[in-house]
TORZA-276653 format. One record per atom (N, C-alpha, C): residue number from 1; atom name; z, x, y. Coordinates in pm, whole numbers. Example, Ala and Ser with C-alpha at 12.3 -4.5 7.8 and 13.67 -1.06 7.14 Angstrom:
! TORZA-276653
[1 N [780 1319 -569]] [1 CA [780 1230 -450]] [1 C [780 1320 -330]] [2 N [708 1285 -225]] [2 CA [714 1367 -106]] [2 C [787 1290 3]] 
***
This chain:
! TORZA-276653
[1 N [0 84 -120]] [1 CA [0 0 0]] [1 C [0 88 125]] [2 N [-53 51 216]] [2 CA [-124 156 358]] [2 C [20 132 425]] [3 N [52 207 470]] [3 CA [162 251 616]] [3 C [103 105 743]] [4 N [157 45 756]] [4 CA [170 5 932]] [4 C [163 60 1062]] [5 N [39 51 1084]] [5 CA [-23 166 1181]] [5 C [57 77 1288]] [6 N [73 204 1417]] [6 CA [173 106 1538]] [6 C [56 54 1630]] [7 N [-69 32 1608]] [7 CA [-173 -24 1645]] [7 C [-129 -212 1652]] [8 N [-93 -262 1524]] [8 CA [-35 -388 1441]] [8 C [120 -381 1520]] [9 N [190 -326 1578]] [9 CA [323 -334 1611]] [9 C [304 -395 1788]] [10 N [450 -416 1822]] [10 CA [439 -436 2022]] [10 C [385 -294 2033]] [11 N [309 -326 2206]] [11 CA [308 -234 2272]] [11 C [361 -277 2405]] [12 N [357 -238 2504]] [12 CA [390 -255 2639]] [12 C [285 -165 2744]] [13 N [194 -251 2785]] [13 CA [83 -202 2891]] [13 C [114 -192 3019]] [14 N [114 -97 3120]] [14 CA [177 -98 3224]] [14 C [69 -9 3333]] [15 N [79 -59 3462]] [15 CA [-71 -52 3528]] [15 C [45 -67 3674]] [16 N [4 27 3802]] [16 CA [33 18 3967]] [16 C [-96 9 3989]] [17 N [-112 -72 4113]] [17 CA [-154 -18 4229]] [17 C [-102 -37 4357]] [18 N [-115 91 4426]] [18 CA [-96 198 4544]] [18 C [-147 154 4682]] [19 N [-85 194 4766]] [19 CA [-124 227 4916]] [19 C [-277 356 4902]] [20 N [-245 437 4821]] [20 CA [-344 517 4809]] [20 C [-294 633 4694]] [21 N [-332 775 4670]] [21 CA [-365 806 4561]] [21 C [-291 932 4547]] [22 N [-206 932 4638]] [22 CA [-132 1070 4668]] [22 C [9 1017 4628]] [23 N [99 1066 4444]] [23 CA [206 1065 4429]] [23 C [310 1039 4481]] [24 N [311 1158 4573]] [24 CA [371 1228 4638]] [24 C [412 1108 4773]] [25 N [307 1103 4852]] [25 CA [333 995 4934]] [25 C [325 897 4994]] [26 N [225 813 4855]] [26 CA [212 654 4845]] [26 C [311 589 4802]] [27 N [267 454 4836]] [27 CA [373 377 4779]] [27 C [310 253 4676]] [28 N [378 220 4594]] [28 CA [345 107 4504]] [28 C [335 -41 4569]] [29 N [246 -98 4547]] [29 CA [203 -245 4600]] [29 C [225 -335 4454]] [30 N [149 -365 4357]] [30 CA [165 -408 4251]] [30 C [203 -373 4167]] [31 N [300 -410 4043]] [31 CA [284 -371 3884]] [31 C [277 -448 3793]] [32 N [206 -422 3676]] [32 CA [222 -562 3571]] [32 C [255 -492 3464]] [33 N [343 -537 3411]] [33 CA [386 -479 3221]] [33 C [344 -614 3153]] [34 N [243 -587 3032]] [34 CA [226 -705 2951]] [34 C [269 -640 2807]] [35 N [324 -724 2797]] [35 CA [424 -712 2637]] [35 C [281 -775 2537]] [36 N [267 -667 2474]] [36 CA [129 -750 2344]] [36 C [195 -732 2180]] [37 N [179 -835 2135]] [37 CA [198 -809 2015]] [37 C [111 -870 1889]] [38 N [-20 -847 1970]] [38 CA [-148 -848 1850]] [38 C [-275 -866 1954]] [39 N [-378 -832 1941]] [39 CA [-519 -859 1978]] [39 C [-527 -1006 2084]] [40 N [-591 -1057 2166]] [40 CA [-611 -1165 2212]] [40 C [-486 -1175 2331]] [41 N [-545 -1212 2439]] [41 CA [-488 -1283 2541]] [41 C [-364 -1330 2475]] [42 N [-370 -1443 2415]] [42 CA [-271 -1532 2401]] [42 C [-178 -1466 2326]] [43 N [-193 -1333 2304]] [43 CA [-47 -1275 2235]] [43 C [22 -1180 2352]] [44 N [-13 -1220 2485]] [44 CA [33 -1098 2613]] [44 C [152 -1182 2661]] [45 N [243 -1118 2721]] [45 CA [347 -1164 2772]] [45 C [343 -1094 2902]] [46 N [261 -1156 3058]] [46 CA [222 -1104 3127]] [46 C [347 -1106 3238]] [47 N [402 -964 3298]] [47 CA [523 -978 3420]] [47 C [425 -921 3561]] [48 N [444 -922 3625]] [48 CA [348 -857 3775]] [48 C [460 -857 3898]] [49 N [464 -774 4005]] [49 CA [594 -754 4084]] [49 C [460 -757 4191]] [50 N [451 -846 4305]] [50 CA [404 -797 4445]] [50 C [522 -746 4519]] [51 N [510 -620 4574]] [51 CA [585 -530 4675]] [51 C [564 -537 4810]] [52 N [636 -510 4877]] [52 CA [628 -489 5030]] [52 C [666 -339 5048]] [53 N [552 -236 5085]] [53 CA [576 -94 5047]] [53 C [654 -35 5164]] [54 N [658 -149 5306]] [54 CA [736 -95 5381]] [54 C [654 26 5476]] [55 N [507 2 5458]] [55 CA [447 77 5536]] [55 C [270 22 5526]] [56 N [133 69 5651]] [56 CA [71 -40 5626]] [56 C [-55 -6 5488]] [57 N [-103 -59 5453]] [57 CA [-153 -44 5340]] [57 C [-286 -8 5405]] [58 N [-330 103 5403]] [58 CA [-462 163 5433]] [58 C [-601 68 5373]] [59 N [-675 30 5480]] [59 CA [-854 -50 5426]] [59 C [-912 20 5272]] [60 N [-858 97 5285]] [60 CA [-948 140 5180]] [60 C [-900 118 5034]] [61 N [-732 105 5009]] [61 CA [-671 44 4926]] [61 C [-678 -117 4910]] [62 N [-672 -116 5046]] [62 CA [-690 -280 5034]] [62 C [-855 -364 4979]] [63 N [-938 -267 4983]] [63 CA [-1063 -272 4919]] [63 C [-1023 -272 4761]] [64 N [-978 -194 4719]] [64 CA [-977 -151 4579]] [64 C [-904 -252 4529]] [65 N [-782 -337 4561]] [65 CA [-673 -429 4509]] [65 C [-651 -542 4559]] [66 N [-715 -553 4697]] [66 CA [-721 -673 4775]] [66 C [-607 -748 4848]] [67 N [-500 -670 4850]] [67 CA [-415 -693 4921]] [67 C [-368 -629 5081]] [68 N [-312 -718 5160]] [68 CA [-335 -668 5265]] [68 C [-178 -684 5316]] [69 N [-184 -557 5415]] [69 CA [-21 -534 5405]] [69 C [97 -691 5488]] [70 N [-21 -731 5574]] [70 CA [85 -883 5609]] [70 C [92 -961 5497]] [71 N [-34 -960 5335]] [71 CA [31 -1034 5251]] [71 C [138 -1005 5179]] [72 N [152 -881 5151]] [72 CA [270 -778 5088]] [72 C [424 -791 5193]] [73 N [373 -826 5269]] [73 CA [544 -824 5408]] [73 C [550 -937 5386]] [74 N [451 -1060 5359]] [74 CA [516 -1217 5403]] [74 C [573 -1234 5264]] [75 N [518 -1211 5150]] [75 CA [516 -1239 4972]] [75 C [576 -1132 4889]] [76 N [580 -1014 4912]] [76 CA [642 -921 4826]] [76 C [782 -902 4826]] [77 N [850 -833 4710]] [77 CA [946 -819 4659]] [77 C [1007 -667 4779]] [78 N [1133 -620 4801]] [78 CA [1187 -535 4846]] [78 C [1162 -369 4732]] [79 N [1133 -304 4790]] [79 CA [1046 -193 4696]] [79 C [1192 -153 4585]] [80 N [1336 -153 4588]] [80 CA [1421 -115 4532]] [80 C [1431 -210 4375]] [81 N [1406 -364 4438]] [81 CA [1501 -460 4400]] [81 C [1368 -439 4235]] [82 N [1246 -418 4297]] [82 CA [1093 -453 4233]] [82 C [1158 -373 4077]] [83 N [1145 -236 4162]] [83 CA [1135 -118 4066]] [83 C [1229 -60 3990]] [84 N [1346 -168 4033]] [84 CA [1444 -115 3943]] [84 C [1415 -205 3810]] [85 N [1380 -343 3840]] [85 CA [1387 -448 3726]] [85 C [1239 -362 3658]] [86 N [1178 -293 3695]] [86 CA [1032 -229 3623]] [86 C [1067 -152 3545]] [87 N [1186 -31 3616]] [87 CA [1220 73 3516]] [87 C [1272 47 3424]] [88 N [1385 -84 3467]] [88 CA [1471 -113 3312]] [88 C [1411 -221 3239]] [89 N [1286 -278 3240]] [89 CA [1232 -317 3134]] [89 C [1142 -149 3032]] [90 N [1110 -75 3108]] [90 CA [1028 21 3046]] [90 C [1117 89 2941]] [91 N [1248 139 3009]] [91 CA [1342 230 2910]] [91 C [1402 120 2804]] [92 N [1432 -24 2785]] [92 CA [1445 -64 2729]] [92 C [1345 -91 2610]] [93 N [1210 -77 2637]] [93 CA [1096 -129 2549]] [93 C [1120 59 2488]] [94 N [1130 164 2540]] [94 CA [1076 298 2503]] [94 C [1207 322 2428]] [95 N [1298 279 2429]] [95 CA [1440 238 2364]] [95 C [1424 211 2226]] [96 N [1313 103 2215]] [96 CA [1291 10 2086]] [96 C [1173 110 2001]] [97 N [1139 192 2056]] [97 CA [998 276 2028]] [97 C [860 181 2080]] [98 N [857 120 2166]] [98 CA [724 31 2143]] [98 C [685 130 2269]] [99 N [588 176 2255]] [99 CA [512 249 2315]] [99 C [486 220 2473]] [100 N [430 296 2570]] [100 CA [418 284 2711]] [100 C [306 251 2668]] [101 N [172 205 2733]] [101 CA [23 184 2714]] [101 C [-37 173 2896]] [102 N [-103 282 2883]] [102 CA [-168 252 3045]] [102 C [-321 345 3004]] [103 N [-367 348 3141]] [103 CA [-512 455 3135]] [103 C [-500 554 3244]] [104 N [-523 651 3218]] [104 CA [-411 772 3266]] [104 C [-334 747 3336]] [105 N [-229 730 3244]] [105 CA [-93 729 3282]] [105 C [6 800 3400]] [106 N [-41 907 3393]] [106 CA [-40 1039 3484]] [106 C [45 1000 3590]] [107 N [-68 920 3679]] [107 CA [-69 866 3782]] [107 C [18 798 3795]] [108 N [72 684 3715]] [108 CA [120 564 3702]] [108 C [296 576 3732]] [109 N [305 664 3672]] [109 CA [444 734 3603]] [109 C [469 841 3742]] [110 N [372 925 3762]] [110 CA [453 991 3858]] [110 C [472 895 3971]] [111 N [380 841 4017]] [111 CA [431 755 4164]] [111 C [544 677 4106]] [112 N [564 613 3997]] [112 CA [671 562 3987]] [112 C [851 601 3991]] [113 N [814 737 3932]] [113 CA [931 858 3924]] [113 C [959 869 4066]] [114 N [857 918 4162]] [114 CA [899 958 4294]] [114 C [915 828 4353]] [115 N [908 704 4346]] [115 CA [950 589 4458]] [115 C [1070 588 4380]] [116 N [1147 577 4252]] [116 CA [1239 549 4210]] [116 C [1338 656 4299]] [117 N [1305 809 4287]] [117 CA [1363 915 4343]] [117 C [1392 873 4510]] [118 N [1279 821 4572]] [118 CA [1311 794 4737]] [118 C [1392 706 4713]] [119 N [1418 601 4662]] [119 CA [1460 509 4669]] [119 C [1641 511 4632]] [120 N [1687 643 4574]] [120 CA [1800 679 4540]] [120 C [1828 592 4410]] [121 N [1695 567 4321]] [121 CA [1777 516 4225]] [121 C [1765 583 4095]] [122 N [1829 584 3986]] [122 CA [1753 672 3851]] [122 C [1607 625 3802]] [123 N [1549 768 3800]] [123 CA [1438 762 3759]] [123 C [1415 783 3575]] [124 N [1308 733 3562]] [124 CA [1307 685 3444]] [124 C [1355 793 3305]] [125 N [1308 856 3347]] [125 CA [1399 1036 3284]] [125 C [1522 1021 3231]] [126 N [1621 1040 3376]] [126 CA [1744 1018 3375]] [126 C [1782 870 3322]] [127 N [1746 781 3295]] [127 CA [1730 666 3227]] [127 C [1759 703 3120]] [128 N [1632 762 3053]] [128 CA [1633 777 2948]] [128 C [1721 865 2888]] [129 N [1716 986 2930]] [129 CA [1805 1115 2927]] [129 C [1740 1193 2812]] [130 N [1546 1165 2848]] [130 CA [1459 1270 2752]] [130 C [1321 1239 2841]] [131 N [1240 1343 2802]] [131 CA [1107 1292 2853]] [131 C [1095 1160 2814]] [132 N [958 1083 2877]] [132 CA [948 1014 2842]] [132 C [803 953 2770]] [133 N [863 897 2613]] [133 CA [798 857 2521]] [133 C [857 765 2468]] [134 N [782 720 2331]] [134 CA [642 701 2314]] [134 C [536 697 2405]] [135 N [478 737 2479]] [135 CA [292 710 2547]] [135 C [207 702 2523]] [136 N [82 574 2509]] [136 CA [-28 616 2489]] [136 C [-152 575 2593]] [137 N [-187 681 2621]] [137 CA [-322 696 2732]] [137 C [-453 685 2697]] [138 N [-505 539 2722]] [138 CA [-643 507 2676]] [138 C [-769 617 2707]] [139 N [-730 699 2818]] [139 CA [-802 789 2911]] [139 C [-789 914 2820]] [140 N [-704 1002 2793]] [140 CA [-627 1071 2731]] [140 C [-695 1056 2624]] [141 N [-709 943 2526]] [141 CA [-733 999 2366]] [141 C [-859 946 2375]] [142 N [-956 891 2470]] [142 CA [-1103 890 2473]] [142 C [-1145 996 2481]] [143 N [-1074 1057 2605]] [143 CA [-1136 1256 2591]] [143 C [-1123 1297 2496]] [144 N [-1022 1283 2414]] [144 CA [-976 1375 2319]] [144 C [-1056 1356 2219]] [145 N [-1072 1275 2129]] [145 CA [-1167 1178 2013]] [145 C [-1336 1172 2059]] [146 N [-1360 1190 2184]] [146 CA [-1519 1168 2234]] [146 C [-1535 1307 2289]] [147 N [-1517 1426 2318]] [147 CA [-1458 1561 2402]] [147 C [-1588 1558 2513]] [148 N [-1665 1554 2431]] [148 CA [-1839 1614 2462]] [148 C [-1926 1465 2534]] [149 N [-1871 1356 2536]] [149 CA [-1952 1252 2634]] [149 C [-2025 1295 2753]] [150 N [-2093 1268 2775]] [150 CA [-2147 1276 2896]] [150 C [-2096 1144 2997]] [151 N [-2123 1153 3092]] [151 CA [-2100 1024 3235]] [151 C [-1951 1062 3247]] [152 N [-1906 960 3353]] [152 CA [-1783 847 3375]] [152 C [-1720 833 3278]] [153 N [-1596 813 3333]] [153 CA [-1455 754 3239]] [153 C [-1384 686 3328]] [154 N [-1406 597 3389]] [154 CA [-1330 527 3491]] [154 C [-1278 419 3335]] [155 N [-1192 304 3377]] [155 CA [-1211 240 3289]] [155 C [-1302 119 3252]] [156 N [-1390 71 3323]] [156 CA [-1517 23 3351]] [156 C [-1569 72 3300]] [157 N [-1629 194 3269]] [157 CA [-1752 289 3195]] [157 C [-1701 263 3032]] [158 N [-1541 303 3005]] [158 CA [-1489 330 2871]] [158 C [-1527 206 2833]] [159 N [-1431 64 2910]] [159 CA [-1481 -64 2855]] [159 C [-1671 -98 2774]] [160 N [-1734 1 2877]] [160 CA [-1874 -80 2819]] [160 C [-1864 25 2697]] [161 N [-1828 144 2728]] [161 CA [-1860 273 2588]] [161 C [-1827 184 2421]] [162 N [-1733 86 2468]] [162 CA [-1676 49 2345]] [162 C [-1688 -78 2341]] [163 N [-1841 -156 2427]] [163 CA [-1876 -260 2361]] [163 C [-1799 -417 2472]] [164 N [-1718 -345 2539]] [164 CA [-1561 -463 2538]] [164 C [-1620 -540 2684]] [165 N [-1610 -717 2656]] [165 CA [-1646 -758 2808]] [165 C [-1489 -732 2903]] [166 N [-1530 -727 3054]] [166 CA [-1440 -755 3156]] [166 C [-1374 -921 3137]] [167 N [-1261 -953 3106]] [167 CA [-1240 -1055 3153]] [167 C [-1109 -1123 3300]] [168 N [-1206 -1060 3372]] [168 CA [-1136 -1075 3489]] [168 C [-1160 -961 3603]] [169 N [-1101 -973 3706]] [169 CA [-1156 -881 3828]] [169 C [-1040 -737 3777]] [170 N [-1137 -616 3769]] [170 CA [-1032 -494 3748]] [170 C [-1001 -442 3898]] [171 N [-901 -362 3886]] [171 CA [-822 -322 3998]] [171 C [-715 -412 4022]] [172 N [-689 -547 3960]] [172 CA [-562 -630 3982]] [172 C [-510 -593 3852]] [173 N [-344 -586 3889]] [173 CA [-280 -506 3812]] [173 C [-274 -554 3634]] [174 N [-255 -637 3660]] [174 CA [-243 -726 3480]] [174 C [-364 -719 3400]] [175 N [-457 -731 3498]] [175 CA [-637 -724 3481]] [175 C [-646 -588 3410]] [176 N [-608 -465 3448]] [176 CA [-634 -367 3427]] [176 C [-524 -285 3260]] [177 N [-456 -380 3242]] [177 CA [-379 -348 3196]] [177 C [-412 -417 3054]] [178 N [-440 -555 3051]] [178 CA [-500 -634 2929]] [178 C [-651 -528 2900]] [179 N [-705 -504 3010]] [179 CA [-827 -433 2987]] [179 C [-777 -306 2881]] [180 N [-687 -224 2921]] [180 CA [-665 -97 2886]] [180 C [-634 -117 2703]] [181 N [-521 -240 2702]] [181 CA [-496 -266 2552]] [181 C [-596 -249 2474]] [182 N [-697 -383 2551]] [182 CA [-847 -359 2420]] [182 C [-897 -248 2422]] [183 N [-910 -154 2508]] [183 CA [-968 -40 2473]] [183 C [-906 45 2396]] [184 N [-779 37 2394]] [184 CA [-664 150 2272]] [184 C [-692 99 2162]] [185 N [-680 -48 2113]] [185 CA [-730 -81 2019]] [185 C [-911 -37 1940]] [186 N [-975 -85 2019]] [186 CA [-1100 -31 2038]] [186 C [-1128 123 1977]] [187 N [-1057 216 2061]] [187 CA [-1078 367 2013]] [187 C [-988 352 1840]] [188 N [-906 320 1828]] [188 CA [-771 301 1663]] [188 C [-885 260 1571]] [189 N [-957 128 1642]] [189 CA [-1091 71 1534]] [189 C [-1159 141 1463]] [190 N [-1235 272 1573]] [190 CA [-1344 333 1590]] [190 C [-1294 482 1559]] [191 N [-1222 447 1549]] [191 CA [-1162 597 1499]] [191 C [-999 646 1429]] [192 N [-1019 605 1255]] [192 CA [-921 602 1177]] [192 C [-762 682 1210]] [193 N [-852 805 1224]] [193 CA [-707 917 1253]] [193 C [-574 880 1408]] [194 N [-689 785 1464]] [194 CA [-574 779 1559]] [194 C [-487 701 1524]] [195 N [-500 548 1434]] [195 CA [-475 465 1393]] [195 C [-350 466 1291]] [196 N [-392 578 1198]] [196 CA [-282 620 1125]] [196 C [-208 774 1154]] [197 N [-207 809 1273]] [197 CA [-39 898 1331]] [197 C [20 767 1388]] [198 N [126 869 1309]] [198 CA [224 811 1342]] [198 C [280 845 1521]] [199 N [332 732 1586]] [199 CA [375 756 1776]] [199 C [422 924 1816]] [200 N [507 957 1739]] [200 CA [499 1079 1746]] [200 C [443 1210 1745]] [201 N [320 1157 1635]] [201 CA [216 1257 1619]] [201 C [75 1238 1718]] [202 N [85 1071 1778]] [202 CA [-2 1068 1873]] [202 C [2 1117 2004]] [203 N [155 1055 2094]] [203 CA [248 1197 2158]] [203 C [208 1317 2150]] [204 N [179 1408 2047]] [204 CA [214 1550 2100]] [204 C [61 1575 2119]] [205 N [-22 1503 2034]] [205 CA [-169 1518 2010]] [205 C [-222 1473 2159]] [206 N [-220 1384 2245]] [206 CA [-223 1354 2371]] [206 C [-191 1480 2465]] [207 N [-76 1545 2464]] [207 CA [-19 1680 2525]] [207 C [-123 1733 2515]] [208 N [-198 1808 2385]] [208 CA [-299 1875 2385]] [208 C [-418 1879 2462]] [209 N [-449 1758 2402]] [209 CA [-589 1654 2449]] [209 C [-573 1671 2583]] [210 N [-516 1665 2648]] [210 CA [-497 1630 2820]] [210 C [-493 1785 2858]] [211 N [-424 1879 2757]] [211 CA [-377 1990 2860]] [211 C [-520 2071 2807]] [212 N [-587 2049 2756]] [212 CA [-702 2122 2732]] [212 C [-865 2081 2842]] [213 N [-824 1941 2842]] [213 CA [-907 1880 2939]] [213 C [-896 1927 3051]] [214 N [-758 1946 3137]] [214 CA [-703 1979 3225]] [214 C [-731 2122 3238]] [215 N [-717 2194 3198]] [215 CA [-761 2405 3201]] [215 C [-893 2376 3220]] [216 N [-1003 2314 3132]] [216 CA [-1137 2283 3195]] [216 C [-1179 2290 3332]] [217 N [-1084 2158 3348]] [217 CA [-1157 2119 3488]] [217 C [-1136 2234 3595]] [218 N [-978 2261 3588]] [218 CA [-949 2385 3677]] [218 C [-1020 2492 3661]] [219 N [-1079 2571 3548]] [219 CA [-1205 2633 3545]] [219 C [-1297 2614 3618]] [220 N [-1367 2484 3564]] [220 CA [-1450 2459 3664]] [220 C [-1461 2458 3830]] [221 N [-1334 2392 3858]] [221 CA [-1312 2381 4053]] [221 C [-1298 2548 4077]] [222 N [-1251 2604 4009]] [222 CA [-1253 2737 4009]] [222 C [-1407 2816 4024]] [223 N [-1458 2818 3964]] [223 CA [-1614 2821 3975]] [223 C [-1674 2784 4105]] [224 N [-1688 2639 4077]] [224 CA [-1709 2586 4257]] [224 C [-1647 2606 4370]] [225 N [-1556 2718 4377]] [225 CA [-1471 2757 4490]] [225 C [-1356 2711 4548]] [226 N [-1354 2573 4460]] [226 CA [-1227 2504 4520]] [226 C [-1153 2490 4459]] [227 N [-973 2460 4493]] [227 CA [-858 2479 4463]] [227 C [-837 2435 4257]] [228 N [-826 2493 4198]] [228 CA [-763 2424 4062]] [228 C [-665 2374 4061]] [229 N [-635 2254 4126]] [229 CA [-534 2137 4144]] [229 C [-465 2095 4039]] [230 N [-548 2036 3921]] [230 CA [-519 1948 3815]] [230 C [-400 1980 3740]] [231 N [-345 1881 3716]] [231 CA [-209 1881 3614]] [231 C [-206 1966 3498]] [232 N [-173 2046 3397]] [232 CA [-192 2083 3307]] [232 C [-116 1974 3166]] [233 N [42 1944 3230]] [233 CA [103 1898 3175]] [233 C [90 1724 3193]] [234 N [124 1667 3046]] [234 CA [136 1540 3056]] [234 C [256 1445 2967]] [235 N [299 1383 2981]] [235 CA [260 1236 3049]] [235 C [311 1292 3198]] [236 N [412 1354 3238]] [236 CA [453 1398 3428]] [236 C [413 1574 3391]] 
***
C-alpha cells in the first residue's frame, strides 16, 4: 500500500499584496490564507484581511491590486490588530505540519517578518522558536523540476505551462493563492518525485533548488555589470 503523499493532506495557501516591492519598506495591504483540503474550490476555506498600511499606496500598486489608499483608510483593518491574527493562524497550521503554500514565498514572508518586527510584535520565527517550515513554493519547485525552460515564470505563464484556467482576476489576494494551490498540485501530478517526499525532504530540496537558481542569476547581473542582489537563502 503507497505512503500518503502530503499532496492528499491540508495545506494552507498564503498570498500579500503590498504598497510596493521593497521588504524592507513596504507595507502590506491585503492577505488571504485559504485552508484546502483536497482539489476544487469548494474544499478552500477562504480568510482575506484588508489593511490600512498607514501610508499612501503608490498608482502603481494600486494598478496591480486595485486598491486605493482612501479605500484601505475608510475599510481596512489596523496593520497590528490584521497581522497578528495572520501570524497566529500560520504558526498554528505550521504547528500541525500542514504546510505554508505560496509562489515565491520569499517575498511574502519577509515583508511579513519585517511589519510584524515594526510593529513590536513577535515575528513568526520567534513564534515558532525555529525557522520556518514546512514550505512549499510553487515558483521554487517549477525551477527546480523544469531548470532549463525557457520564458516567464510569473504565475500567469506557470498557470498556462500546466494547462490550468484563471478563475478569477490574479493579483487579488485569495485569487492568487487558489491559483498557486492548483499549480503545486499540477507540478506533484506531473511529476512523481515531488509527490512522494516526504515535507521534509521537499523543504531541504527547495533550499537547494532556490539557492542554485539564485548564484545563477547573481552570475549573470554580474556579467551585465550590475549589482548581484538576489537572495541566496530561502524560505527568509
Amino acid at each position: 500500500m503507497s505512503t500518503p503523499s502530503w499532496i492528499d493532506a491540508p495545506l494552507l495557501g498564503f498570498d500579500t499584496e503590498t504598497t510596493g516591492t521593497n521588504v524592507e519598506r513596504d507595507r502590506i495591504v491585503t492577505i488571504a490564507l485559504v485552508h484546502s483540503v483536497g482539489p476544487g474550490r469548494e474544499n478552500e476555506t477562504v480568510a482575506t484581511w484588508l489593511i490600512d498600511p498607514g501610508v499612501e499606496i503608490p498608482e502603481p500598486a494600486q494598478r496591480v491590486h486595485g486598491i486605493s489608499t482612501e479605500h484601505a483608510r475608510e475599510h481596512g483593518m489596523q496593520p497590528a490588530e490584521a497581522l497578528d491574527e495572520v501570524a497566529g493562524m500560520i504558526v498554528e497550521a505550521l504547528g500541525k505540519d500542514v504546510p505554508l503554500v505560496a509562489f515565491n514565498i520569499g517575498f511574502d514572508l519577509a515583508i511579513l517578518e519585517n511589519e510584524l518586527t515594526r510593529l513590536g510584535l513577535p515575528t513568526l520565527v520567534q513564534r515558532l522558536g525555529h525557522d520556518i517550515a514546512p514550505v512549499i513554493d510553487g515558483l521554487v519547485i517549477d525551477r527546480g523540476v523544469d531548470r532549463y525552460r525557457k520564458g516567464k515564470r510569473t504565475l500567469t505563464d506557470v498557470l498556462a505551462h500546466y494547462g490550468l484556467e484563471q478563475d478569477g482576476r490574479l493579483h487579488t489576494a485569495d485569487v492568487d493563492v487558489s491559483a498557486t494551490l492548483d499549480v503545486v498540485r499540477a507540478i506533484a501530478a506531473k511529476y512523481p518525485q515531488v509527490a512522494s517526499s516526504t515535507l521534509e525532504e521537499l523543504h531541504r530540496e527547495q533550499v537547494g533548488w532556490h539557492g542554485r537558481w539564485a548564484e545563477g542569476m547573481n552570475e549573470w547581473l554580474t556579467k551585465k555589470g550590475r549589482t548581484p542582489d538576489v537572495n541566496t537563502a530561502w524560505p527568509l
